[in-house]
N, C-alpha and C positions, 0 to 999 in steps of 0.2 A: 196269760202273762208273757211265754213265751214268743207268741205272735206280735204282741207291742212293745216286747222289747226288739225284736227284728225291725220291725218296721220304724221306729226310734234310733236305733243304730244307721238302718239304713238312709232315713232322712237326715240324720246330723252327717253323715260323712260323705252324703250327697251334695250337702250345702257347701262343706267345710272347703271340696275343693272343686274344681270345672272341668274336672276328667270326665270322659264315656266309663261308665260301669261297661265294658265290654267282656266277653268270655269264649274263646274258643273251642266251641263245641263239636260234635258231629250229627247230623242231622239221621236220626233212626226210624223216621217215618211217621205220615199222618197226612194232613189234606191239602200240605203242598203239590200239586201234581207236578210242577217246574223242577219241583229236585227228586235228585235220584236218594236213597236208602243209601248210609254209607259217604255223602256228600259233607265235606270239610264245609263248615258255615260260622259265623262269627253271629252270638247272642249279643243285642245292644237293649240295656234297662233302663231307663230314667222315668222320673217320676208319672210321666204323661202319655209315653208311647214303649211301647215291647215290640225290636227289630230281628231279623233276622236275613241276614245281607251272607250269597255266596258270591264266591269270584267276585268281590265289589258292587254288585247288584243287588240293591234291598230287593229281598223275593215278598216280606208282606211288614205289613207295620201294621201292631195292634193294640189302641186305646188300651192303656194301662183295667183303665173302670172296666172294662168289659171281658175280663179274666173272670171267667167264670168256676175254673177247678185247677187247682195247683195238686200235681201229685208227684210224686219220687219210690224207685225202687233199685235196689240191687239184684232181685233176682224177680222178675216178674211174669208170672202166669200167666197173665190173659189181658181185656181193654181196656183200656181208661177212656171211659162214658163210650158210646156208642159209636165213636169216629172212629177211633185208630187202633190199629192193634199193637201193643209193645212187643208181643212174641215173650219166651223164655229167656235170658241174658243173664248172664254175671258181671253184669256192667256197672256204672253207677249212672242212672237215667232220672231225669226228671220233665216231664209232663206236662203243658197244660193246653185247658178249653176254653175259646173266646165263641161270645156270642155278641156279634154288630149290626143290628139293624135285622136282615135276612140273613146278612153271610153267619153262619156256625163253622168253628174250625177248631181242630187240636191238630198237635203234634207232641214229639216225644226226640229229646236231644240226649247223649251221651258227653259224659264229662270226665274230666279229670278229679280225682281224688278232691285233689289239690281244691279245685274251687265248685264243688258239689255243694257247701253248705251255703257258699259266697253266693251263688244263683239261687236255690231255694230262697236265703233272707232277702235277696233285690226281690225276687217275685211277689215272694209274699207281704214285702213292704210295698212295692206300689199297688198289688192286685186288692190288698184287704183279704184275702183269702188264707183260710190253714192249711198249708199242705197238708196231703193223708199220704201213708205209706202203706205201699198198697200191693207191698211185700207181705205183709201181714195180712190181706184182705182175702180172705178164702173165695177160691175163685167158684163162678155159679155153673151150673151145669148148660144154661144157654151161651155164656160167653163164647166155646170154639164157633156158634153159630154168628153169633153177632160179628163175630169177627171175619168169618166167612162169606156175609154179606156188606162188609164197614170197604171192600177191596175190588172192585170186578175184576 
């Protein structure tokens, strides 16, 4: 219920006006090889495409349909899926996995209090996806390894 009322919200007030859903984030690492960990980057939503443009340079743009895991934590243990490592943080982070064609990719942004719930509802309304929190998610005894291997 709560996934379709996001995704409802987020399409009525996508319609309602012709703004960018944009959100400035900071970019905490994943399979961007172009940006550095710690890179100021602006998250752009809409219905069709998931951007994520630093220094005015979109770095990847990613078919909304092909969000494959939407996740979020505040304090986070270990990977989300086998790409990226989020590390430990008391941040407010949110997550996801796209799969396109051959290319597989995630990444993992840090946000503002402020509009942490505002980018999970855009995600999760264009993605079709539930976020999982994954603060809650008892970490496994292979993760330090996956993660060890997700980085050369």
């Amino acid at each position: 219920m709560i996934r379709l009322f996001g995704a409802l919200l987020f399409l009525v007030s996508a319609s309602a006006s012709a703004q960018d859903y944009s959100y400035k984030v900071v970019y905490s690492g994943g399979s961007l090889a172009s940006v550095r960990s710690g890179a100021d980057a602006t998250l752009y939503v809409d219905p069709t495409v998931v951007r994520i443009v630093v220094d005015h340079l979109n770095v990847v743009s990613i078919p909304s349909n092909t969000i494959t895991q939407v996740a979020f934590g505040d304090e986070v243990p270990h990977t989300l899926g086998s790409l990226i490592t989020l590390g430990k943080q008391k941040k407010h982070l949110v997550g996801f996995t796209w799969a396109y064609y051959s290319q597989r990719g995630g990444l993992a942004i840090q946000c503002t209090a402020s509009e942490y719930e505002g980018i999970l509802l855009a995600l999760q309304g264009v993605s079709g996806k539930q976020a999982t929190n994954i603060s809650d998610v008892p970490a496994k005894a292979g993760d330090a390894q996956v993660a060890a291997n997700a980085h050369p």
